[in-house]
N, C-alpha and C positions, 0 to 999 in steps of 0.2 A: 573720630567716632561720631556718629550720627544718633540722635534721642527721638524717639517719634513719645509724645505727649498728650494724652486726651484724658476726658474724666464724661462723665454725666451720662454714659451712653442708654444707659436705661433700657438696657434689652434688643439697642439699636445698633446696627454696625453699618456706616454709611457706605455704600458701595465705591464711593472716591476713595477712601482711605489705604485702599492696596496700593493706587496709582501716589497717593501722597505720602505713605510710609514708606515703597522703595526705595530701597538701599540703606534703611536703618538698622542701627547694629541690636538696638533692644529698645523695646515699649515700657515707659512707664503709664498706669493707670492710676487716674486717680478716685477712683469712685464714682458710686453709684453706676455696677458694672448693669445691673438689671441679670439677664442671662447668664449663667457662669460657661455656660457652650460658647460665650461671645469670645472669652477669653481662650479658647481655644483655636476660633479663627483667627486671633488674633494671633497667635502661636505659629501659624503657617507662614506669617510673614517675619517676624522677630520672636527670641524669647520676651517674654513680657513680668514685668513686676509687676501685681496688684496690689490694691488696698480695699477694704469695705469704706464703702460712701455709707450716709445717713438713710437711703432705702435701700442698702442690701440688708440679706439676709444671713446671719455669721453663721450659719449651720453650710455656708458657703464653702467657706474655710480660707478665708484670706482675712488679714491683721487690720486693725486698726492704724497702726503704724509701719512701715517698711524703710530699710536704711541701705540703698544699695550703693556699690563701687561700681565705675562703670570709666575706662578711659584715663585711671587715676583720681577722678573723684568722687565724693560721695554724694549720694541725694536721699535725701528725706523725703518722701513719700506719704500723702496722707488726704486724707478728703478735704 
């Protein structure tokens, strides 16, 4: 299983990052998503676990905390 990893996007989705998540099985995020549409492009490529960073805004609706399985193990998710 393959983890693609980012945090801090602030509303930014790098145009490399299709070419550098290929063939990942799930996105974790870890905050400070800026856009919450970002996590839906993000969507196109992997499902995605988020978290709220320190400048999102929770009327978002993503946790403070996220605990996913993924592969057999688990990860803790958080800004």
């Amino acid at each position: 299983m393959q983890i693609g990893i980012l945090s801090d996007t602030h509303g930014f989705l790098d145009p490399r990052l299709a070419e550098l998540f290929a063939g990942v099985d799930h996105i974790l995020h870890a905050g400070d998503i800026g856009y919450p549409s970002l996590i839906l492009d993000l969507q196109e490529i992997a499902p995605v676990t988020a978290v709220l960073g320190n400048t999102d805004d929770p009327r978002i609706g993503y946790r403070d905390t996220e605990v996913v399985e993924l592969g057999g193990r688990k990860f803790l998710v958080q800004h």
